[in-house]
PDBQT receptor file of N, H, CA, C and O in Angstrom, charges set to zero:
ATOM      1  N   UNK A   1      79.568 107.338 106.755  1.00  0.00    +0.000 N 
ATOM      2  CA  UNK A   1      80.194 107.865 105.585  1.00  0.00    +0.000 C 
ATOM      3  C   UNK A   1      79.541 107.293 104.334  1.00  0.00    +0.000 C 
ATOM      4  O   UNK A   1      79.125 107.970 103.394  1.00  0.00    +0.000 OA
ATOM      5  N   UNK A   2      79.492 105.724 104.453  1.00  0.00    +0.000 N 
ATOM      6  H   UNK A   2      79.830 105.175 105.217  1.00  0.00    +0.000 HD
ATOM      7  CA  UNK A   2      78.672 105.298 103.096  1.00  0.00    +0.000 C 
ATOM      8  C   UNK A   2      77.321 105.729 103.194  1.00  0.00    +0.000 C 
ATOM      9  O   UNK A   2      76.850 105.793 102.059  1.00  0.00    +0.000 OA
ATOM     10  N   UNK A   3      76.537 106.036 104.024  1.00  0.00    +0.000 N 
ATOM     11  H   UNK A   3      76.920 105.984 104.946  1.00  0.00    +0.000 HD
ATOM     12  CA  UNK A   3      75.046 105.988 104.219  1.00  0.00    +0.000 C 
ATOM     13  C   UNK A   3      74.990 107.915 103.711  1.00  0.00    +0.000 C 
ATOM     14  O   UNK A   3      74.041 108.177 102.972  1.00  0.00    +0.000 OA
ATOM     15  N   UNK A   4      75.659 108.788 103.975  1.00  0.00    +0.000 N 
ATOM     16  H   UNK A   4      76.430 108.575 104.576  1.00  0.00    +0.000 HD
ATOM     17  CA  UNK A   4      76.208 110.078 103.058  1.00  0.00    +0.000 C 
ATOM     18  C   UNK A   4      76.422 110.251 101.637  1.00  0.00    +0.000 C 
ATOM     19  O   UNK A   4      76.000 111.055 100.806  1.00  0.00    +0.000 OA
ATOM     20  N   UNK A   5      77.161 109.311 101.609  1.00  0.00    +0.000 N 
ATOM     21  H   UNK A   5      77.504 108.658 102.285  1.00  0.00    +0.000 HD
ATOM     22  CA  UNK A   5      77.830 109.226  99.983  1.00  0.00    +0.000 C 
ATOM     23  C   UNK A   5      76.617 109.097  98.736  1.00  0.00    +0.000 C 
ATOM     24  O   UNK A   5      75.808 108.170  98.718  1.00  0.00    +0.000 OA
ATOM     25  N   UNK A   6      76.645 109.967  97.926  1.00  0.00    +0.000 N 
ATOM     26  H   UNK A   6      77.303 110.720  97.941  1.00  0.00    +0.000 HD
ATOM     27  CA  UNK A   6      75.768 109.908  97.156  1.00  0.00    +0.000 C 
ATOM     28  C   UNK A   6      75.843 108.889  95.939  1.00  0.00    +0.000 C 
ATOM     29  O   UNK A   6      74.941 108.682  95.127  1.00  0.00    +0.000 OA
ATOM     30  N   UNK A   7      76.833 108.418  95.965  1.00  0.00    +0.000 N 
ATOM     31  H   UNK A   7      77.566 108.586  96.624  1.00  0.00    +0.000 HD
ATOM     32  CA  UNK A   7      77.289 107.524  95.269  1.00  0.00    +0.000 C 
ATOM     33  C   UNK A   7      78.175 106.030  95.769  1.00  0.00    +0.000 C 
ATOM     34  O   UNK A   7      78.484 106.130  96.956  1.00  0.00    +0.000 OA
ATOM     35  N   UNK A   8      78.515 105.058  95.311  1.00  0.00    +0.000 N 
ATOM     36  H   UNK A   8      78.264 104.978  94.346  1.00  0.00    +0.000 HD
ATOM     37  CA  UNK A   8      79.278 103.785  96.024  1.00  0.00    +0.000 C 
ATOM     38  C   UNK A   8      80.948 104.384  95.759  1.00  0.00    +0.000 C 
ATOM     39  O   UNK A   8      81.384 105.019  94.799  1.00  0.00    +0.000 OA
ATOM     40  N   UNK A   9      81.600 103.942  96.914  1.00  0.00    +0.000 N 
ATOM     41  H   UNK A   9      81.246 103.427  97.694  1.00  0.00    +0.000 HD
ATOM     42  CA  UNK A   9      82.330 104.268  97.181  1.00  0.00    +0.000 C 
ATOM     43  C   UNK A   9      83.483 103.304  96.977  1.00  0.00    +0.000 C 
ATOM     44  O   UNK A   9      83.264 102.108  97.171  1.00  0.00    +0.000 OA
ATOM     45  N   UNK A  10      84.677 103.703  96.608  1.00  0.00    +0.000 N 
ATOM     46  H   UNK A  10      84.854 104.675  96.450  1.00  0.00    +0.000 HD
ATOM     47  CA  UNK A  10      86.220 102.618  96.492  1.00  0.00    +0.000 C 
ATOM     48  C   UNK A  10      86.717 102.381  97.804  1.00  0.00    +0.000 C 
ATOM     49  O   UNK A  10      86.219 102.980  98.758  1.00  0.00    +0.000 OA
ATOM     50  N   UNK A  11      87.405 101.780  97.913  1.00  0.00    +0.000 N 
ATOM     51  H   UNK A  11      87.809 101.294  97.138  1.00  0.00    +0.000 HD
ATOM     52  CA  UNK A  11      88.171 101.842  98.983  1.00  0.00    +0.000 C 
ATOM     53  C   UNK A  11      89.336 102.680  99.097  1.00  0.00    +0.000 C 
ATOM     54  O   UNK A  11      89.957 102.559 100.153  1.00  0.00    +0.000 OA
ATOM     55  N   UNK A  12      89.856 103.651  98.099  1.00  0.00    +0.000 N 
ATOM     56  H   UNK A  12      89.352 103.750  97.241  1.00  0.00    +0.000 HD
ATOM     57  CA  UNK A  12      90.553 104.688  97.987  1.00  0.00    +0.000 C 
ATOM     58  C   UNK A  12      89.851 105.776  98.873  1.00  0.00    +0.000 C 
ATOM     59  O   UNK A  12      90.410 106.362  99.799  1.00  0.00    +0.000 OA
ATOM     60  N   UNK A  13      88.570 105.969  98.478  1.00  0.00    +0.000 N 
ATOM     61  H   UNK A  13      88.116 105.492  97.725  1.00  0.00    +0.000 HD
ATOM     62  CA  UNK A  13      87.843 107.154  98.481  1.00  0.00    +0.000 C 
ATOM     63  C   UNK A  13      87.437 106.681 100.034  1.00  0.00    +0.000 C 
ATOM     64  O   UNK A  13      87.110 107.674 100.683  1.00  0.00    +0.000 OA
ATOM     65  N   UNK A  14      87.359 105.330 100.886  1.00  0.00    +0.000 N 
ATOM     66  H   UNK A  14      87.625 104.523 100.359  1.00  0.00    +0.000 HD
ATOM     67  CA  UNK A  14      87.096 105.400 102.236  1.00  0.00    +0.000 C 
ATOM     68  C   UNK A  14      88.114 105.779 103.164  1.00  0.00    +0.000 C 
ATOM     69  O   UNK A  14      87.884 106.074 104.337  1.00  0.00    +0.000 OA
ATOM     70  N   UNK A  15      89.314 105.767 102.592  1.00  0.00    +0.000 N 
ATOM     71  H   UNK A  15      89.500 105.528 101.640  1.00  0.00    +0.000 HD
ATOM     72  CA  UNK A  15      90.697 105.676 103.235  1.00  0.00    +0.000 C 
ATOM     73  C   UNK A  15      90.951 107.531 103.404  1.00  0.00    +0.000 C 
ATOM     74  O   UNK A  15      91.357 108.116 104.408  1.00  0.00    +0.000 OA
ATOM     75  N   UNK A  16      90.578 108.103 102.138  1.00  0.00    +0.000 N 
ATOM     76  H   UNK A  16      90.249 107.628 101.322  1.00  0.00    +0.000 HD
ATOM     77  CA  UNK A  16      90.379 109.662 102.171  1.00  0.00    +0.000 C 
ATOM     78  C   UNK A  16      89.824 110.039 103.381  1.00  0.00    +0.000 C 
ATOM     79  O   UNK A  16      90.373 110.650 104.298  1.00  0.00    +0.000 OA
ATOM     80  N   UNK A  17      88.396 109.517 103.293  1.00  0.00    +0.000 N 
ATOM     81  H   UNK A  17      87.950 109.020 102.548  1.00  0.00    +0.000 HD
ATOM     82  CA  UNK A  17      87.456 109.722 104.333  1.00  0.00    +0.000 C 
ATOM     83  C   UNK A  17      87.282 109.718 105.559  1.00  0.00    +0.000 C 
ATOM     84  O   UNK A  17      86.450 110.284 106.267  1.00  0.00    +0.000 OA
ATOM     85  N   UNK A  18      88.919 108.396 105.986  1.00  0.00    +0.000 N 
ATOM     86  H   UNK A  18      89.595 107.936 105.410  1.00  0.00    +0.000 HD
ATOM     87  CA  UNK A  18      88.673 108.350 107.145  1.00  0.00    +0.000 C 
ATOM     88  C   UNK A  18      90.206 109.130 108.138  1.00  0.00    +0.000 C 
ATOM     89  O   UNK A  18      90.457 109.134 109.343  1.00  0.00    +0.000 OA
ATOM     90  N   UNK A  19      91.042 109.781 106.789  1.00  0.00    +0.000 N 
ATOM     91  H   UNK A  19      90.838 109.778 105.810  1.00  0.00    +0.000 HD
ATOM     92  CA  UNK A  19      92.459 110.695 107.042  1.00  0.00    +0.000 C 
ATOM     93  C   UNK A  19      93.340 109.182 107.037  1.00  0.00    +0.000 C 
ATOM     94  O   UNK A  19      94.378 108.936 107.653  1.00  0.00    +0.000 OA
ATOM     95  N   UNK A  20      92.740 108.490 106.342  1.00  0.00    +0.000 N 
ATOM     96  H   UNK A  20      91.897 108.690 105.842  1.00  0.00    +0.000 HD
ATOM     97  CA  UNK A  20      93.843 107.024 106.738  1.00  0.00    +0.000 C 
ATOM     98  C   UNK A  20      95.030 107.621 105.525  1.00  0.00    +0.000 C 
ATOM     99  O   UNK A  20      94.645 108.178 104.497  1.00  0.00    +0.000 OA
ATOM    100  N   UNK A  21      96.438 107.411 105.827  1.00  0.00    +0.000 N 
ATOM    101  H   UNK A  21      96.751 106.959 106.662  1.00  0.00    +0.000 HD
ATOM    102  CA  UNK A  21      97.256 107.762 104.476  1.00  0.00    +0.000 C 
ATOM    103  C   UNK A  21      96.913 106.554 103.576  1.00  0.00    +0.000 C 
ATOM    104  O   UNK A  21      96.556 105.392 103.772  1.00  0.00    +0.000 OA
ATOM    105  N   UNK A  22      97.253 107.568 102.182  1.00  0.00    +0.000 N 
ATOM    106  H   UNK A  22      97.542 108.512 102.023  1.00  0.00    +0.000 HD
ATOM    107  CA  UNK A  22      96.654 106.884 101.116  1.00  0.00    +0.000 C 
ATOM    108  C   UNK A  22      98.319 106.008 100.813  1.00  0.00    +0.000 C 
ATOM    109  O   UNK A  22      99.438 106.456 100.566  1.00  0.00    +0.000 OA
ATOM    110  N   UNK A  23      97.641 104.214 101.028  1.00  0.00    +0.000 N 
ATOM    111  H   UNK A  23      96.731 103.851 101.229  1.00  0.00    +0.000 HD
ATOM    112  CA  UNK A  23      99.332 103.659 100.697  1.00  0.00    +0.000 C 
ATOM    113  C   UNK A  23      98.873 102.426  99.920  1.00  0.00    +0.000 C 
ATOM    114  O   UNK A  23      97.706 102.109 100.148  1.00  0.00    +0.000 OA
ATOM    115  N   UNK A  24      99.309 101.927  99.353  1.00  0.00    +0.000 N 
ATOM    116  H   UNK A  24     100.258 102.184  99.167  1.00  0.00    +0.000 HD
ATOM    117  CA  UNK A  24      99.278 100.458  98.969  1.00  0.00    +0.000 C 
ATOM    118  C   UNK A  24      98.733  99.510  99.695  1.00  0.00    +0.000 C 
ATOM    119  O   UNK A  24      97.940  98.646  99.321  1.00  0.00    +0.000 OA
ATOM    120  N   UNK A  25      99.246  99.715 100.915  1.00  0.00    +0.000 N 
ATOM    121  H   UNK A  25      99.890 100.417 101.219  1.00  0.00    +0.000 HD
ATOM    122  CA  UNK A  25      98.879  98.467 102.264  1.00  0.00    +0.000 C 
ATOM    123  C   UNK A  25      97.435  98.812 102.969  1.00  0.00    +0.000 C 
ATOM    124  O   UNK A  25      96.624  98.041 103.480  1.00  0.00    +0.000 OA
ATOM    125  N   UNK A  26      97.393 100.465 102.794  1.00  0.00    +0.000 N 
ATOM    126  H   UNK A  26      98.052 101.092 102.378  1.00  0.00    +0.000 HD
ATOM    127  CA  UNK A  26      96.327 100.688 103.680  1.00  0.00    +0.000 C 
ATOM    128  C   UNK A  26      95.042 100.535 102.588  1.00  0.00    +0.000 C 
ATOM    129  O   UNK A  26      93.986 100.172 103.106  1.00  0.00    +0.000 OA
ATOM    130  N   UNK A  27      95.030 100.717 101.496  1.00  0.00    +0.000 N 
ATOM    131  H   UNK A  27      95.887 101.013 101.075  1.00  0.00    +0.000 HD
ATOM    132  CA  UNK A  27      93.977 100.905 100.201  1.00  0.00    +0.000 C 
ATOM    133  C   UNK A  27      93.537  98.696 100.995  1.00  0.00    +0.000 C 
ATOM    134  O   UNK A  27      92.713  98.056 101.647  1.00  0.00    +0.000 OA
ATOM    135  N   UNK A  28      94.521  98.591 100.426  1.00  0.00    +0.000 N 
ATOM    136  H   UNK A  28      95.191  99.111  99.896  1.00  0.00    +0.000 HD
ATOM    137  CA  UNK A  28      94.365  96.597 100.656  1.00  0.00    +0.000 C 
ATOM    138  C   UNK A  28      93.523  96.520 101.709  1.00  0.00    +0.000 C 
ATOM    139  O   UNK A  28      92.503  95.893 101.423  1.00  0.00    +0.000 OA
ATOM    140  N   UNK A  29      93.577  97.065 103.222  1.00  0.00    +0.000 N 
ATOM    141  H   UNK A  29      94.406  97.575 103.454  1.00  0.00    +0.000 HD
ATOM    142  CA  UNK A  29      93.702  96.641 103.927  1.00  0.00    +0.000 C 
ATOM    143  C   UNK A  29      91.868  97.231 103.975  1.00  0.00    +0.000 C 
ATOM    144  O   UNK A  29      91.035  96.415 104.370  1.00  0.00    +0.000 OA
ATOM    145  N   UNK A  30      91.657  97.876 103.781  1.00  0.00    +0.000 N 
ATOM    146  H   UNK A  30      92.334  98.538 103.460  1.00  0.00    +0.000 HD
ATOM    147  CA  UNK A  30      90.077  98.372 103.585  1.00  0.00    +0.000 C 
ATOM    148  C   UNK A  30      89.758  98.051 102.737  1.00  0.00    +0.000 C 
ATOM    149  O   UNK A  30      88.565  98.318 102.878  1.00  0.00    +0.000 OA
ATOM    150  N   UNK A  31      89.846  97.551 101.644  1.00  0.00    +0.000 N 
ATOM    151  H   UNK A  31      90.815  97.334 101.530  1.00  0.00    +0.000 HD
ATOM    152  CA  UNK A  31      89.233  96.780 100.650  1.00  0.00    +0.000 C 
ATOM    153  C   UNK A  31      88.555  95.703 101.366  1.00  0.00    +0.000 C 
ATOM    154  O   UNK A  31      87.352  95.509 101.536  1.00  0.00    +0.000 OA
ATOM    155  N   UNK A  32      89.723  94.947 101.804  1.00  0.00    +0.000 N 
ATOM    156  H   UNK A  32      90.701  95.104 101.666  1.00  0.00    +0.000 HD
ATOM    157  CA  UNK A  32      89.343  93.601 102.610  1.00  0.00    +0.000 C 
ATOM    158  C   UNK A  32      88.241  93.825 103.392  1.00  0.00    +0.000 C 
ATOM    159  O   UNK A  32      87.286  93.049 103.406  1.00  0.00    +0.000 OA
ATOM    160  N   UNK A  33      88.296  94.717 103.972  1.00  0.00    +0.000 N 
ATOM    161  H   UNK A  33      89.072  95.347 103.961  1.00  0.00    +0.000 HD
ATOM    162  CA  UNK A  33      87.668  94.660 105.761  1.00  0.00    +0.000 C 
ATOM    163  C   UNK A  33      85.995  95.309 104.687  1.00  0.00    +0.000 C 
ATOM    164  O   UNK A  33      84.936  94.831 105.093  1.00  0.00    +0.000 OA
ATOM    165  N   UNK A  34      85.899  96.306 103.454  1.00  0.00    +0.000 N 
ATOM    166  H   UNK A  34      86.760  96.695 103.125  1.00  0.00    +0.000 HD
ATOM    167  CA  UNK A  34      84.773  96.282 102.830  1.00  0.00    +0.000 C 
ATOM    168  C   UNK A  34      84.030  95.138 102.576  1.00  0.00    +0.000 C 
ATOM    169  O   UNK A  34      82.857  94.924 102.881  1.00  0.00    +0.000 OA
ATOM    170  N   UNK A  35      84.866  94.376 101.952  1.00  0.00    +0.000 N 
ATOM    171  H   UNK A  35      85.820  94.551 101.705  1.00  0.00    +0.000 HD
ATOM    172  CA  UNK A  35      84.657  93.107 101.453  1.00  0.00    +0.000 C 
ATOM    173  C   UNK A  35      84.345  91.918 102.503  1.00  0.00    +0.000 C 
ATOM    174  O   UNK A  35      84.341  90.759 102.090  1.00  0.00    +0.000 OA
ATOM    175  N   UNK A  36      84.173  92.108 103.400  1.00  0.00    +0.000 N 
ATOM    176  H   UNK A  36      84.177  93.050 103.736  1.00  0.00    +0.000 HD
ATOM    177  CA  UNK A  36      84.054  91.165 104.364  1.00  0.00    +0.000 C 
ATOM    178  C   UNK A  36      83.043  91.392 104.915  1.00  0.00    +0.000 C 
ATOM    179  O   UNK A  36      82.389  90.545 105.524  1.00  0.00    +0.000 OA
ATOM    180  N   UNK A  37      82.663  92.915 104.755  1.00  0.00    +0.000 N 
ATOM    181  H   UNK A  37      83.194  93.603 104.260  1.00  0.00    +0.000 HD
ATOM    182  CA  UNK A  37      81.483  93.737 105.246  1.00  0.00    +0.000 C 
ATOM    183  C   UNK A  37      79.844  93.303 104.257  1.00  0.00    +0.000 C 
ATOM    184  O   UNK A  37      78.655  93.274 104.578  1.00  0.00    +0.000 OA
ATOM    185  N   UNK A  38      80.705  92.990 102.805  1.00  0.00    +0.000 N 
ATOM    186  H   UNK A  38      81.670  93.014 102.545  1.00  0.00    +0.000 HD
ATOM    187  CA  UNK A  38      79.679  92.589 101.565  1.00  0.00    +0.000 C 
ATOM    188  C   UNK A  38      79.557  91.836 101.874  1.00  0.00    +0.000 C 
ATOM    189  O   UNK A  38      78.361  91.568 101.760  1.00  0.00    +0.000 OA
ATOM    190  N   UNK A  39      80.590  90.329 102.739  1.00  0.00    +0.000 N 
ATOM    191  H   UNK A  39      81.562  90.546 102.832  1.00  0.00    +0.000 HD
ATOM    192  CA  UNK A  39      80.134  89.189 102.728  1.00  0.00    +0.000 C 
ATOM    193  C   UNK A  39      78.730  88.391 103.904  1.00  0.00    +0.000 C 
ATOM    194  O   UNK A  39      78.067  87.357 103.818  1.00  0.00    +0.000 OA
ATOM    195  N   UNK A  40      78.801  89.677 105.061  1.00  0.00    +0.000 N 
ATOM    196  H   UNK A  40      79.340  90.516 105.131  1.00  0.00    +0.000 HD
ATOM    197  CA  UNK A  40      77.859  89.400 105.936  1.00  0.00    +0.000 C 
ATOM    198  C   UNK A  40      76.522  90.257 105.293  1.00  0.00    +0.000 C 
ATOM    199  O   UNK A  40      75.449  89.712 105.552  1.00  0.00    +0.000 OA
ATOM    200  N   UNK A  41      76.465  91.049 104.792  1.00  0.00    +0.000 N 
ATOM    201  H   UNK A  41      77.336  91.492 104.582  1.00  0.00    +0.000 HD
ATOM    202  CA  UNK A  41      75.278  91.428 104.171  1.00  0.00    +0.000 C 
ATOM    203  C   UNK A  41      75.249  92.791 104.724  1.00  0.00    +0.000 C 
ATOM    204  O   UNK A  41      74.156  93.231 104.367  1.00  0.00    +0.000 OA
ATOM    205  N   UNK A  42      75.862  93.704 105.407  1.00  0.00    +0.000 N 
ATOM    206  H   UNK A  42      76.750  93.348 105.698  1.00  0.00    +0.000 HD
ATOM    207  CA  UNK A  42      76.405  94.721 106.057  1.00  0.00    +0.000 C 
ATOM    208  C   UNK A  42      76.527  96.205 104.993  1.00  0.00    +0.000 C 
ATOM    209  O   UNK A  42      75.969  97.271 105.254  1.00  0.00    +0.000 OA
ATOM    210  N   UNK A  43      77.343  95.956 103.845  1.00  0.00    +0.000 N 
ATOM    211  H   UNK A  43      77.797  95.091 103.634  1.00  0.00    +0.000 HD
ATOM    212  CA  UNK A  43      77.337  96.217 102.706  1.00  0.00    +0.000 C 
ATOM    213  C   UNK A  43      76.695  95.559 101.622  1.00  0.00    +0.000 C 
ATOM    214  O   UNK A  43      75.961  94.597 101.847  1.00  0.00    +0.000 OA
ATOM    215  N   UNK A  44      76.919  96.028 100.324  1.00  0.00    +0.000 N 
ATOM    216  H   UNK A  44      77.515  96.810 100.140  1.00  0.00    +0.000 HD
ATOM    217  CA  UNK A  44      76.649  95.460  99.261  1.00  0.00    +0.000 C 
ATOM    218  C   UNK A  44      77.738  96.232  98.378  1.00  0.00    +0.000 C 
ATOM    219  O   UNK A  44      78.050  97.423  98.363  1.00  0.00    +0.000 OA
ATOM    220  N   UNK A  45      78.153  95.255  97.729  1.00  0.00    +0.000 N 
ATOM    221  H   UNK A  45      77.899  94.288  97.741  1.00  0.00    +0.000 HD
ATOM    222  CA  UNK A  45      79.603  95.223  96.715  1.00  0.00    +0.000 C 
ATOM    223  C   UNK A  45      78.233  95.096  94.929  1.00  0.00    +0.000 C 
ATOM    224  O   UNK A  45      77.857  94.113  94.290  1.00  0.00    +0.000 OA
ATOM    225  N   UNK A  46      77.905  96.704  94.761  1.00  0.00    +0.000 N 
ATOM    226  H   UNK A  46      78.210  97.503  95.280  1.00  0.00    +0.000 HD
ATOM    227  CA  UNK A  46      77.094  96.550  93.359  1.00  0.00    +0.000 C 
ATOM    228  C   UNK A  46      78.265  96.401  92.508  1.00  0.00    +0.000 C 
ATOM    229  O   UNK A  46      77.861  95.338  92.036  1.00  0.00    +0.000 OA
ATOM    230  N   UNK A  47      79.359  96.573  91.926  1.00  0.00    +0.000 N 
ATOM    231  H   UNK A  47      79.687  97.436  92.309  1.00  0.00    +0.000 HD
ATOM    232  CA  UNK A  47      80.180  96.293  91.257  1.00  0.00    +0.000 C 
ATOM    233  C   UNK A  47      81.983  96.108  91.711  1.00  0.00    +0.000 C 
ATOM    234  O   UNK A  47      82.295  96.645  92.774  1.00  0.00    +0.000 OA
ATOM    235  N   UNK A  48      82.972  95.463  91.022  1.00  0.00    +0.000 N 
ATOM    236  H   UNK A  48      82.719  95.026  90.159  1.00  0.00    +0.000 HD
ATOM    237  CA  UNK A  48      83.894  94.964  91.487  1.00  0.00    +0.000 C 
ATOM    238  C   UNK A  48      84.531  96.161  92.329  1.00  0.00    +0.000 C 
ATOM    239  O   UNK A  48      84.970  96.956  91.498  1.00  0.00    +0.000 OA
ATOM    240  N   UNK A  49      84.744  96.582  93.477  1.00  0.00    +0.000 N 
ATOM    241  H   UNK A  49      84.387  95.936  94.152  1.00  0.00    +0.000 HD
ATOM    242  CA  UNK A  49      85.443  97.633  93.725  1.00  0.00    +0.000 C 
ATOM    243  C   UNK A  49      84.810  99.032  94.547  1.00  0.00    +0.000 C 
ATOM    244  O   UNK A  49      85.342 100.026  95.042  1.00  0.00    +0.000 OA
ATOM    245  N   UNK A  50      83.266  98.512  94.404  1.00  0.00    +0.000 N 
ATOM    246  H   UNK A  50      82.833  97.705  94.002  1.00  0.00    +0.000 HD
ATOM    247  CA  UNK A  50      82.378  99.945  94.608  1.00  0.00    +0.000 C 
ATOM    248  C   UNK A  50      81.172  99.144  95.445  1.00  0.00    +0.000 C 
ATOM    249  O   UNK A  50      80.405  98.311  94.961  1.00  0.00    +0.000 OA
ATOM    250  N   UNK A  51      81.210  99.640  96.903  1.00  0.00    +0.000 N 
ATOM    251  H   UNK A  51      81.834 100.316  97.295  1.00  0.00    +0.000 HD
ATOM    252  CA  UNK A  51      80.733  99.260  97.899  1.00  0.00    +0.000 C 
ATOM    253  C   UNK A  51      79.685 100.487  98.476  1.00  0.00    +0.000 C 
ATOM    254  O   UNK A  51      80.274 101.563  98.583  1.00  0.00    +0.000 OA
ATOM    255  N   UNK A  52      78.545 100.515  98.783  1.00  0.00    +0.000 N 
ATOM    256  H   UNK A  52      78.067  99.642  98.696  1.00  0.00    +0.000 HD
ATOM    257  CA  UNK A  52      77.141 100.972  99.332  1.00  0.00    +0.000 C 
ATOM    258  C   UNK A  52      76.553 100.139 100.817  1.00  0.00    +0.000 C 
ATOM    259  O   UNK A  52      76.918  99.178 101.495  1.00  0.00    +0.000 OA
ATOM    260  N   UNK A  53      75.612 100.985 100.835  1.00  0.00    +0.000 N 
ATOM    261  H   UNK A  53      75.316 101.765 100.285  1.00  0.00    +0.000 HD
ATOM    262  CA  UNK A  53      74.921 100.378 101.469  1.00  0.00    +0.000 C 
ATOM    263  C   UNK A  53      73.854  99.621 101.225  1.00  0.00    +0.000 C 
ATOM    264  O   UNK A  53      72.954 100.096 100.532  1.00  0.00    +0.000 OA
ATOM    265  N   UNK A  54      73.749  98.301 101.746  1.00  0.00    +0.000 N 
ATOM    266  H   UNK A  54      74.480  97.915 102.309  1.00  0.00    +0.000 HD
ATOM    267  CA  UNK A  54      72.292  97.650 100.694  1.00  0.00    +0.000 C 
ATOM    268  C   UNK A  54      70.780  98.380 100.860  1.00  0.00    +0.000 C 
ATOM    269  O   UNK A  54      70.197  98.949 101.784  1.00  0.00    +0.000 OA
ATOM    270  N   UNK A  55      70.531  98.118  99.748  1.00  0.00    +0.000 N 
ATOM    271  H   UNK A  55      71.004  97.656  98.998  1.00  0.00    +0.000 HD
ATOM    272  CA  UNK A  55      68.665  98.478  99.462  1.00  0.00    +0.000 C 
ATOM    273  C   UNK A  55      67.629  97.708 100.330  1.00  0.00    +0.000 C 
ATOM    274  O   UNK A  55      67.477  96.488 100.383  1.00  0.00    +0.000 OA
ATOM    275  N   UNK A  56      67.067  98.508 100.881  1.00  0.00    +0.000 N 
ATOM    276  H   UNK A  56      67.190  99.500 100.837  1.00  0.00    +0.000 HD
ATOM    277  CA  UNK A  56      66.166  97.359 101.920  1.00  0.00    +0.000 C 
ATOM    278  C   UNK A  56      64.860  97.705 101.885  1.00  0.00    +0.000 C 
ATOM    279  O   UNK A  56      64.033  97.058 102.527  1.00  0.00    +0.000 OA
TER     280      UNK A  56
């Protein structure tokens, strides 16, 4: 889905993507699991909130 996206993506807009309902808990809960994804080098977090795939 990110490697598609023509642009970096929220974690709103992954939750769309993946038919997850859009809730408070579930937005959180993929943020995190993005963010954890930026922290192994998996992703890249280019700005607060907006997650890609890194440049290689």
């Amino acid at each position: 889905m990110l490697a598609a996206a023509d642009a970096p993506l929220r974690a709103r807009a992954v939750c769309e993507a993946m038919d997850v309902e859009i809730a408070p808990s579930n937005i959180n809960n993929v943020r995190l699991n993005l963010k954890q994804l930026a922290d192994r080098g998996i992703l890249a977090e280019i700005e607060q909130g907006l997650f890609t795939l890194p440049r290689r």
